[in-house]
C-alpha positions as CSV (number, residue, x, y, z in Angstrom):
1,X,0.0,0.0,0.0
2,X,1.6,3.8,-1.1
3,X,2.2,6.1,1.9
4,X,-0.4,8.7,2.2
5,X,0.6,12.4,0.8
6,X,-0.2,15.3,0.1
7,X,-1.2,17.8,-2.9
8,X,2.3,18.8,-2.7
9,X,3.8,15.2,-1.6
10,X,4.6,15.7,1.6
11,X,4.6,12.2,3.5
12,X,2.0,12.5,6.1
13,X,2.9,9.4,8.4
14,X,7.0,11.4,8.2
15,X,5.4,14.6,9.5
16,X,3.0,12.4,12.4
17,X,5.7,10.7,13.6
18,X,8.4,14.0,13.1
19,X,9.0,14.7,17.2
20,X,8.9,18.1,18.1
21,X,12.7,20.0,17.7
22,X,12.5,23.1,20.1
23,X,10.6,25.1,17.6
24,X,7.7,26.3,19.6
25,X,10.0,26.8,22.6
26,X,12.0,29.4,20.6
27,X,8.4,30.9,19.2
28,X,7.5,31.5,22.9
29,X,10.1,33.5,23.6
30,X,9.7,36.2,20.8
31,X,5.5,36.1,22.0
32,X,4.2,37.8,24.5
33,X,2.5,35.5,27.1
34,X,-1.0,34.2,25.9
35,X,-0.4,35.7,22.2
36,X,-2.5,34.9,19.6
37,X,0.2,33.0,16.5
38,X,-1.0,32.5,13.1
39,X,0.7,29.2,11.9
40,X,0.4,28.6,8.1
41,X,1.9,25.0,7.1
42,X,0.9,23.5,10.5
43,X,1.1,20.1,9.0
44,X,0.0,17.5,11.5
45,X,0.1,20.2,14.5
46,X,4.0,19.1,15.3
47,X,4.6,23.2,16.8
48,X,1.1,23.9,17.5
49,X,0.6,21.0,20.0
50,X,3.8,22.8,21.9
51,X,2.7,26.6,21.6
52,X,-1.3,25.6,22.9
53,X,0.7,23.5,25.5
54,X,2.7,26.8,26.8
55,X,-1.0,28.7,26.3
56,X,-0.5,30.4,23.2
57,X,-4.0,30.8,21.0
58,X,-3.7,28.9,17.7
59,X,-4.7,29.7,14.1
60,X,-3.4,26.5,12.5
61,X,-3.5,26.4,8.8
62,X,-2.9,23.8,6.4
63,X,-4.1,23.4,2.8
64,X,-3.9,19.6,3.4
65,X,-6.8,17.5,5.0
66,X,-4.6,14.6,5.3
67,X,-2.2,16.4,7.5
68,X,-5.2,18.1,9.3
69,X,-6.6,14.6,10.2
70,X,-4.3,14.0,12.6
71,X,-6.4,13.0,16.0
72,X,-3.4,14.4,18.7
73,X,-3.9,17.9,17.1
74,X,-7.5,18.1,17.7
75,X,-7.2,16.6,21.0
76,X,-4.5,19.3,22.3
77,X,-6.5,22.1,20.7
78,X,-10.0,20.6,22.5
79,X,-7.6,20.3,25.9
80,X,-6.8,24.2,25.8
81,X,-10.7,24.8,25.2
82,X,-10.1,25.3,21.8
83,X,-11.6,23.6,18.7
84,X,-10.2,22.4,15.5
85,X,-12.2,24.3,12.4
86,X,-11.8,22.9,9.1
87,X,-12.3,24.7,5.8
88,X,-11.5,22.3,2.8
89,X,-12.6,24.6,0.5
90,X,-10.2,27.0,-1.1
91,X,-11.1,30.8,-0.2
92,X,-10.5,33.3,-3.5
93,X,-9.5,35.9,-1.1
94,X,-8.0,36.6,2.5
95,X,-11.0,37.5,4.1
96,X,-13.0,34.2,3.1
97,X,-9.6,32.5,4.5
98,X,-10.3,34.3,7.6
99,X,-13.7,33.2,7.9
100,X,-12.4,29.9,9.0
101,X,-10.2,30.8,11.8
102,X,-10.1,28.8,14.8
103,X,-11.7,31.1,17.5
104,X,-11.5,30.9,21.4
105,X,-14.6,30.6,23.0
């Protein structure tokens, strides 16, 4: 059976099992506490599991549903009170884009 991937053949089970490198360590130190981050490329959630985690507010975006499917980013997001929006439709402009951000409650 072929490995999953993406519109743009990324490996999807790579970036699932890709452990975390620092990167949303480094991320938090340039935010202020709480900030709200856009993320575009999130992938399977490898950064934004770690900036929810040190309570950062999330606007993950990823063109791919594949990588979006991934169950441990919607559980961290539903953890921090947060929910996992998906838009699988492509927006002709920046403000339909934003019509599908992930909002705190």
């Amino acid at each position: 059976m072929p490995a999953e991937v993406t519109r743009d053949c990324s490996p999807v089970e790579i970036y699932r099992r890709l452990p975390p490198g620092g990167e949303a360590e480094l991320i938090h130190r340039a935010l202020s506490p709480g900030a709200s981050t856009l993320e575009l490329g999130c992938g399977a959630g490898r950064i934004t599991h770690g900036l929810v985690r040190l309570g950062h507010f999330v606007t993950a975006v990823d063109e791919s549903a594949e990588m979006l499917a991934e169950p441990d980013l919607e559980a961290a997001l539903r953890e921090a009170g947060l929910e996992l929006v998906r838009c699988l439709d492509e927006p002709r402009s920046w403000s339909e884009a934003r019509s599908c951000e992930n909002r705190a409650p």
